[in-house]
N, C-alpha and C positions, 0 to 999 in steps of 0.2 A: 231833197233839196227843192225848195218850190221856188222853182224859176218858170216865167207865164209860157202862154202857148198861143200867143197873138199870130198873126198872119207874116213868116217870112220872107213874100214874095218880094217885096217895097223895099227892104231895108239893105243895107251893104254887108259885104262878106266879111266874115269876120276878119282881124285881121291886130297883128300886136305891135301897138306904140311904147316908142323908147319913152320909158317913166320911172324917174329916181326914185320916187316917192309913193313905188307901189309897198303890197307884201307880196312875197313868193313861197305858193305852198307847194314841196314837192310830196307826190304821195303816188309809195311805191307798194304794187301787191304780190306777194310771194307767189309761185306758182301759176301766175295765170296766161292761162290761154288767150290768145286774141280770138278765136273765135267761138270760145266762149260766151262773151259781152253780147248783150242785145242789138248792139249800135252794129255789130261785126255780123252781123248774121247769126247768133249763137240761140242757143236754148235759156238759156240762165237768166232767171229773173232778173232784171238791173238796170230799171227806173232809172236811179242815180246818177252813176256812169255814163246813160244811154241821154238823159236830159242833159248833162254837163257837154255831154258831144255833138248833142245839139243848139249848142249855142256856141261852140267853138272848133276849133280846128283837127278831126279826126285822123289821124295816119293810117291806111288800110296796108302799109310793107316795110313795119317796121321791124328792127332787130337786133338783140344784145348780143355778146360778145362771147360769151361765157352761158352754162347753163347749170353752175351752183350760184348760190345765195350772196357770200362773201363778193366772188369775185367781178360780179354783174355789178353789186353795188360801189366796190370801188372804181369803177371805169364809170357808171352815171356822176358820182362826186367828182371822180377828179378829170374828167374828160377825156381820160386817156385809156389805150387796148391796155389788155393783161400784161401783156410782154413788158407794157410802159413802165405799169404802179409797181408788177413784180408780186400781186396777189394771184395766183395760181390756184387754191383749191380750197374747200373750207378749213382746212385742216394745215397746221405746220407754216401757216404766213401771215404774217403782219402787214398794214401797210406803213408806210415809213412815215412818219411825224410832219419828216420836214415836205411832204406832197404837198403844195398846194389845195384846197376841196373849193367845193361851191362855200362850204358855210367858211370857212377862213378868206375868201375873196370879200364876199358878203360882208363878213364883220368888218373889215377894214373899210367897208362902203356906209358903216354907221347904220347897217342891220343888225336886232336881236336873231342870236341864232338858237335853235332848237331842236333836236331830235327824239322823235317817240317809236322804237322800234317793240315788233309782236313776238320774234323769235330770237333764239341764242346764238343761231350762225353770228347774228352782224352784235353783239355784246362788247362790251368796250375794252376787251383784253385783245379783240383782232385790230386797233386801230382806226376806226372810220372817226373818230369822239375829236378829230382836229379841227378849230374854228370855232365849236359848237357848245356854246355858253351852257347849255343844258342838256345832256345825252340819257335819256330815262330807255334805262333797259331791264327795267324791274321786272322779272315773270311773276305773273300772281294768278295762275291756271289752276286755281283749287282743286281738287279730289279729282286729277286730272294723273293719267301714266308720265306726262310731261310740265307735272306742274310748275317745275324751275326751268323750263327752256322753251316755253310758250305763254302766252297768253292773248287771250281773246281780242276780234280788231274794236268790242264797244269800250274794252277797259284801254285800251292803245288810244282812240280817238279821246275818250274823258280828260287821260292826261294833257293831251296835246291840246283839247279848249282849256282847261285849264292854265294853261301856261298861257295861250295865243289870249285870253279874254284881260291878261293882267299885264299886256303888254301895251305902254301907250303911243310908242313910238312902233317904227317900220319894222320888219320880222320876217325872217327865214327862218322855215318850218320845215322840219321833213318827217313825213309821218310815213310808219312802214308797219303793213297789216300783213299776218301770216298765216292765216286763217284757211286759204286753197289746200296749204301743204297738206302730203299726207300724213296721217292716218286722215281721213275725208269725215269727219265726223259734226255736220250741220245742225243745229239745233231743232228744236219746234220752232216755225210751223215749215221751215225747209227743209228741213228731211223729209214728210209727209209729204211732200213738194214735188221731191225729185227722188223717189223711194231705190230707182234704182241706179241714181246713176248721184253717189251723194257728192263728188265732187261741182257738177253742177249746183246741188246745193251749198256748199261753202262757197261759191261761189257769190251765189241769190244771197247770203245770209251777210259776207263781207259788203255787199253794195249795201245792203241796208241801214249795216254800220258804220256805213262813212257816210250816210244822209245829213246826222248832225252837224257833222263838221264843216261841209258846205251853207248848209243854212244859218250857221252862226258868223260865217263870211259876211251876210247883208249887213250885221250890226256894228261892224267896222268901218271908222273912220276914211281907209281908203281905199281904193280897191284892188283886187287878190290874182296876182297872176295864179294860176291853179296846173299844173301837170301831172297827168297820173299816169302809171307804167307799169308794167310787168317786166321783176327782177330777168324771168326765163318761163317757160311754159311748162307744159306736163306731157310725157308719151302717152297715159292713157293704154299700153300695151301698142302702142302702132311700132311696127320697127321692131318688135319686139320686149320694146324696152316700157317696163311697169309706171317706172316716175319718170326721174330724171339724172342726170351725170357724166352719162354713158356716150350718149352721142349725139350728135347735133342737127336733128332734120329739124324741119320746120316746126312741130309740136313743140318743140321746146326750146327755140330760137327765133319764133318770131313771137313776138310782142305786140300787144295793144298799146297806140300812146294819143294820148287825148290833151290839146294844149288850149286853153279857155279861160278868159279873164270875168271875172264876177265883182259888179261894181258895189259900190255901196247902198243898202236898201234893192238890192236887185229883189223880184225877180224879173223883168225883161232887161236881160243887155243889150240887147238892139242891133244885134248883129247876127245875117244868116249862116248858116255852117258850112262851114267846107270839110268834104272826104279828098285827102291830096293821098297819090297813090305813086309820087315819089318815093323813092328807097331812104329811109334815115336809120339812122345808127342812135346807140346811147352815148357816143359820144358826142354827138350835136347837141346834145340837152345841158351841158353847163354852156356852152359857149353862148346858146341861147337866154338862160338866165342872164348871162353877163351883160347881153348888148340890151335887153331889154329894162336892165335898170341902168343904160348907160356907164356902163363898167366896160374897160377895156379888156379884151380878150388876149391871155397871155401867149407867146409864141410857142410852138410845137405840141399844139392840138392837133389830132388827128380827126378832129369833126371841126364842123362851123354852123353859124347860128340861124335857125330855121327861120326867123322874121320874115326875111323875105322869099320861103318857101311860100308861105304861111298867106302873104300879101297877094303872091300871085295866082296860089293852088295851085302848085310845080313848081318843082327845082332841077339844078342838078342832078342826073345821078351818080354822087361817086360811090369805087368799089370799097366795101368795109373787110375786116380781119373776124374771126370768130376761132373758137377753139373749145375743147373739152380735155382737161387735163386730167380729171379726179384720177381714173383708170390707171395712169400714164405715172404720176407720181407715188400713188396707193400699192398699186399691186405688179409694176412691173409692164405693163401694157402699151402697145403701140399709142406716143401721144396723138391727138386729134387736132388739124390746122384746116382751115378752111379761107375761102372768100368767098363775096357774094359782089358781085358785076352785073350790074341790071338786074336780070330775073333769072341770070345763070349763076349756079351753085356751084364751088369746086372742092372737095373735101380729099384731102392729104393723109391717105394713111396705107400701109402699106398694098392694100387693094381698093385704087382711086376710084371714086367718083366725082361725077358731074351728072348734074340733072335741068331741063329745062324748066325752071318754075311755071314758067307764063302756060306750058300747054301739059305741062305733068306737075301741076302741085304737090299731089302726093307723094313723090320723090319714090316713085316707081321700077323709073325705066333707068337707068343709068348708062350715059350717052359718050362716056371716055371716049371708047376706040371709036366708037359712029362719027365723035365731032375733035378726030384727035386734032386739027386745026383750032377748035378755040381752045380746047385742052390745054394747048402749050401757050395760049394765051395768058391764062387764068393762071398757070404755073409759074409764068415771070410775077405776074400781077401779086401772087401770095408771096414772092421772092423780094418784093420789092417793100412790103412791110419789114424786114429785116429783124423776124419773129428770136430772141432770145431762148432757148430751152430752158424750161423749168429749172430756176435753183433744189438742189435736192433740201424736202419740204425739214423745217427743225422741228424737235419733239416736243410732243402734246404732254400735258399733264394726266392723270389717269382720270379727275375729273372731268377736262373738257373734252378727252375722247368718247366717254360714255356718254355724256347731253349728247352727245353727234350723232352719236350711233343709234342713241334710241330714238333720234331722228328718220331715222333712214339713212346714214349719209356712211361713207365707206370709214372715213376716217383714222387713224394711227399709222399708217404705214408710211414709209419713209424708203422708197422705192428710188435708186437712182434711175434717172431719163439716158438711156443712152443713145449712138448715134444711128445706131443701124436697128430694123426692124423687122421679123418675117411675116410672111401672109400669117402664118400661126399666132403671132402675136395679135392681130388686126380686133380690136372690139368685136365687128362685126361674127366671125370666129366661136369667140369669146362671150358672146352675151348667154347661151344658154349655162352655159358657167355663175355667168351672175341671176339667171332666174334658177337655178339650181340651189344659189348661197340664200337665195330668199326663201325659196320654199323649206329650207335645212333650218331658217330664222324662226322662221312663222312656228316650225313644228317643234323647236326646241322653246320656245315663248309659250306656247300651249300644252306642255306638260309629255308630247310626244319625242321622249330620248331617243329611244331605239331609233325610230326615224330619222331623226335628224344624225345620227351615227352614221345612219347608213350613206345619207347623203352626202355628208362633208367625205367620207371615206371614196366616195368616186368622185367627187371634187378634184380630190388630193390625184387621184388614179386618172383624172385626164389631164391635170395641169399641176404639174409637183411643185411649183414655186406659188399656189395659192395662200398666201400669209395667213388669212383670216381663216380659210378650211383648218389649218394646222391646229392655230388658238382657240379656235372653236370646238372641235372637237374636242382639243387638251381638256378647256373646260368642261363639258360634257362625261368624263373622263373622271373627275376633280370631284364636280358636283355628286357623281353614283360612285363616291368612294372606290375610285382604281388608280390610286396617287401614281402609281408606278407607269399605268399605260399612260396617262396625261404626260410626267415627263419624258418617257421614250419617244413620244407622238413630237410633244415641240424637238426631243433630240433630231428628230429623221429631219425636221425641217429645215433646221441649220445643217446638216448635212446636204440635202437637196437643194443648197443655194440659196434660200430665204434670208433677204436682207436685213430685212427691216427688225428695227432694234426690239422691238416690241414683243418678238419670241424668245429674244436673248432674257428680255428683264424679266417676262412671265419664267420660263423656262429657272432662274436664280430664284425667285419666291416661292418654286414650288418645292426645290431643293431645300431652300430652309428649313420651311415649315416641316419637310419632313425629318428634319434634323441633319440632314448631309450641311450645315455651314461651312464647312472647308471647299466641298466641290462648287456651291457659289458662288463662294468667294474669289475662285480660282476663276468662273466663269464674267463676275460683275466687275472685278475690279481694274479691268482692260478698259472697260468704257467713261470709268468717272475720276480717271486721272489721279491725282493727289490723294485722295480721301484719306487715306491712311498715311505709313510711314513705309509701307510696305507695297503703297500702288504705284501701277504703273503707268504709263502717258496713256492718254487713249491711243486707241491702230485705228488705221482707216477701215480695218477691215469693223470694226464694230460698230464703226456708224455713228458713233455718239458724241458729243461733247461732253467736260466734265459740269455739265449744270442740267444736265436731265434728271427731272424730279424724281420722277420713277426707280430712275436708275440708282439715286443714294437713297431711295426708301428699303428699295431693294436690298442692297450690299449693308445699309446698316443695320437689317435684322439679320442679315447673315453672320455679320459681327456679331453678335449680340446672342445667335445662339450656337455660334463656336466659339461662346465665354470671352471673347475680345470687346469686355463691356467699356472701355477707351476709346477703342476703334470704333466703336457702335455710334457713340456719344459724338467724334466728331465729325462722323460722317452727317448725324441727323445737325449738327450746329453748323455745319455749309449749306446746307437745304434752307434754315432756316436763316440764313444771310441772304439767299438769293427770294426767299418768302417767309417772312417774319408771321405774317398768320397762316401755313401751313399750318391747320389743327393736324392730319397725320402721322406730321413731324413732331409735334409738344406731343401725341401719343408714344410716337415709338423710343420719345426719349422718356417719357414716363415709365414706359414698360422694362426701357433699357435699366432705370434706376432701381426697379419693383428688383429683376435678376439679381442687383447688388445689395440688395434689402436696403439701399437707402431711401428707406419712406416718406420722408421729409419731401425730401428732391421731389419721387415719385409724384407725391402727392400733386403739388404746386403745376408742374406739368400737364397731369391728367386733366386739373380745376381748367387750366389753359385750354385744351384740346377742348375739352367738352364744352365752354363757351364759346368759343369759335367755332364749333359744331353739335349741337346735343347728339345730333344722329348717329354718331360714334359710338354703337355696338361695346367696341373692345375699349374703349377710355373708360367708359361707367364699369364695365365687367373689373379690367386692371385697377381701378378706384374701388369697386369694392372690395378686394384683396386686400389695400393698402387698408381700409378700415379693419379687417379681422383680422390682420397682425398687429394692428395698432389697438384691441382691442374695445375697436368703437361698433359693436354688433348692430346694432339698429342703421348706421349709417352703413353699413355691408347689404345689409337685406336690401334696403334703399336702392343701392348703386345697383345690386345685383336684379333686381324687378326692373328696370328701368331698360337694365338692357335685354334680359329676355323678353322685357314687351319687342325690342328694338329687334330679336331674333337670335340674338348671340345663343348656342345651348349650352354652351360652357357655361356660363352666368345662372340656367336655368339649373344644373348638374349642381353648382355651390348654392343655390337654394335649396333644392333637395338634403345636400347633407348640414346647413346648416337648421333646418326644421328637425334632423332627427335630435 
């Protein structure tokens, strides 16, 4: 960004006037640390950042709510705690349509709105796209492990000049680069940069990325209110803890936030900078949008608008709400509530703390019983937010659990929040547990079974209600051809109290495939209601509703191979009522037609599936079957290379005998 570097001393502080007639860019970076930034004290290259904060107003205590992706960002849009929007975790929530956001304020204020996001948490099946005339969440991370659930912050900023240079009126922008998150992997010349420490470099390499986009502010008619922020931060291993999710110290709760107006033709704005080391929350940051383009701020915010933080360099400081639910929803785990009162911390779990930020940053010393007098201060104080428990989270599709997971994020589980807790439960307890489930990841990713066997198996042997240990290993199990111990493994787990539906539905797909269809069917068809003639309501005990994807992909291959080719068919045409381009489902009702040698049918399905997905292994495999009964050889070979390019060996096994 080239903004000048004249002499500060002469000129006024900076400071933000009510202007209808500005643009408001918001631009938010996944994972980052506030002291990371140059401007913070940090290591990380970031010119950028570090000039932008020099010319406007830096917050050295500020702090999100949350410390996943989703639900940080729905409290910055809609101004309100988690408890409020009722986004809880990346996984199993939506935000509700009818929310209020900044871009649906905005728009009614005769702003173009705009969203350019870098990764697949905030995708527009979770709900954030209300208001927002444009929501570009296209991943295009080529030859990338996550090439559909990332992409790069230069290909994230292209789109967003794009859009902002062909706008001629006023404009709310929100640009959201994803670049920190891990895996850490910085390009040339930042990795060579920071050789060993590569999160610093995605760090260096995002400021760089967002240089254009500031520099293309000058050439604009008005000028750019500008906010940049971190959704949540990184442990970095402090606390224990590798990323993020787990728990809420300051590594991953306190945020950089940088508030900076960029005129037209800048570079000198003319104004010196203020570091304000008032306490602000993300929820101040829409009411702030609001008043600064003179928009009224609607009632029962729980933040308000930093203007005149900002005019004085000090404000108030009120106490904010924080929490970490993933644990809590996921797997069963004490949830995580917090406040923050000046620069006293209180966090709510069943073995409390309290830390005094101002003289133990590092959240060291833990001062409960020392300072049981504010203790019970802090304890009304978190009382009086009147925090809501987690609705229990609804089911993911087996697509959007995978992007998640190959995120790093915990993901599927559907864990009830109940009311009481033990120290056993506590995270804290618990986290060697979760760097246990990592290193059990890492080494089944790397080709190391045995390992990773060994580990989910004392996973399971210190804490019997571990969801993901169970399914993990099952797979592990699945994958070295031991169908039998995979389903005994998920059996133990529903026997040892595992909730979550998600071992129920593996647990029915693996009985299929081994030909038990009856036992399945006996086990699926509790959970999806209707589907048959012969199903039952759901129970509470299954957890399900009857519109879990999974769950009728499930029961209708189980139909399908206990020869209930009717029950097959209308279990996969409620799937497809509830998602009409399920490729899956135009698969399994193609495969269901193939059993009834209706090839016709078969056919036209498969043609389905495989256009709404090429990647579909078993479409092209099942299509070339239908071609060699239909005696179309050449288009058999076809179908059948197509998919052992794809992996399938079954497809590779009918090329074999059809060469002889």
């Amino acid at each position: 960004m080239a903004v000048g570097a004249c002499s500060i001393w002469s000129r006024a502080s900076f400071s933000v006037a009510v202007n209808p007639d500005r643009n408001i860019l918001l631009v938010t970076v996944d994972t980052l640390r506030a002291d990371a930034l140059g401007s913070y004290g940090g290591r990380a290259a970031t010119p950028v950042l570090d000039t932008l904060a020099a010319h406007g107003a830096r917050f050295t205590f500020a702090h999100a709510h949350a410390v996943v992706t989703l639900v940080s960002h729905a409290s910055i849009l809609t101004g309100r705690y988690p408890y409020e929007h009722g986004v809880r975790d990346n996984t199993g929530y939506r935000l509700d349509p009818a929310q209020p956001t900044a871009a649906s304020l905005l728009k009614a204020r005769g702003f173009a709105t705009g969203a350019f996001v870098g990764g697949f948490p905030l995708d527009h099946r979770f709900g954030l796209t209300g208001g927002f005339e444009v929501y570009d969440d296209r991943m295009t991370r080529a030859g990338a492990e996550t090439g559909d659930r990332e992409r790069p912050a230069d290909a994230v900023v292209a789109s967003a000049l794009a859009w902002i240079g062909a706008r001629p009126a006023k404009w709310f922008a929100w640009v959201h680069v994803y670049d920190p998150h891990e895996p850490y992997q910085p390009p040339a010349p930042f990795a060579g940069q920071f050789p060993s420490d590569p999160y610093l470099g995605e760090v260096s390499w995002t400021d760089s990325a967002l240089g254009p986009l500031f520099t293309r502010l000058a050439s604009q008619p008005r000028p750019t209110l500008v906010i940049v922020t971190g959704d949540h931060g990184e442990s970095l291993g402090e606390h224990g803890e590798r990323t993020h999710s787990l728990f809420a110290y300051e590594p991953t709760l306190r945020v950089p936030l940088i508030i900076a107006e960029l005129p037209p033709g800048h570079p000198d704005t003319g104004a010196k900078p203020r570091a304000i080391d008032t306490a602000v929350r993300h929820v101040d940051l829409l009411p702030t949008i609001l008043a600064s383009a003179g928009a009224p701020v609607p009632a029962g915010f729980g933040g308000a608008s930093l203007i005149e933080t900002i005019a004085a360099g000090r404000g108030d400081e009120r106490p904010t709400y924080f929490e970490a639910m993933s644990a809590a929803v996921t797997r069963g785990w004490a949830p995580l509530r917090g406040v923050l009162v000046g620069r006293e911390k209180y966090i709510d779990l069943p073995i409390v703390e309290m830390y005094d930020l101002a003289a133990d940053p590092g959240e060291a010393n833990n001062v409960v019983h020392a300072r049981g007098d504010r203790a019970r201060v802090l304890t009304e104080t978190l009382k009086q937010f009147n925090v809501a428990p987690p609705a229990r989270a609804r089911q993911e599709t087996a697509d959007t659990i995978e992007r998640l997971r190959s995120l790093g994020y915990i993901g599927g589980g559907s864990a009830t929040v109940r009311e009481k807790y033990a120290d056993a439960d506590d995270p804290k307890r618990l986290v060697e547990i979760e760097q246990m489930l990592t290193r059990a990841n890492e080494a089944w990713r790397a080709g190391r079974a045995d390992e990773a066997e060994s580990l989910y198996k004392a996973i399971i042997a210190r804490r019997p209600d571990t969801e993901d240990a169970y399914r993990k290993l099952a797979l592990v199990y699945w994958r070295s051809d031991r169908p039998q111990l995979a389903i005994q493994t998920l059996e133990t787990a529903l026997r040892s109290g595992v909730t979550q539906s998600e071992v129920r539905v593996k647990l029915g797909q693996y009985l299929a495939e081994t030909g038990q269809g009856a036992r399945a069917i006996a086990l699926l068809e509790p959970m999806v209601g209707h589907a048959s003639a012969g199903g039952k309501p759901p129970t509470a005990a299954s957890g399900v509703s009857d519109d879990d994807p999974d769950a009728l992909i499930a029961l209708g291959n189980a139909y399908v191979v206990a020869g209930r080719i009717g029950d097959g068919l209308r279990t996969f045409g409620k799937l497809l009522a509830l998602d009409p381009d399920n490729a899956l489902a135009h698969q399994n009702i193609g495969t269901a037609h193939l059993e009834a040698k209706a090839y016709k049918a078969a056919e036209a399905s498969l043609r389905r599936a495989i256009q709404l997905d090429p990647s579909l292994a078993g479409a092209h495999t099942a299509l070339g079957v239908v071609f060699a009964a239909t005696g179309r050889r050449a288009d058999a070979i076809e179908s059948f290379t197509r998919a052992a390019a794809l992996g399938d060996q079954n497809a590779a096994a009918n090329l074999r005998l059809m060469s002889r």
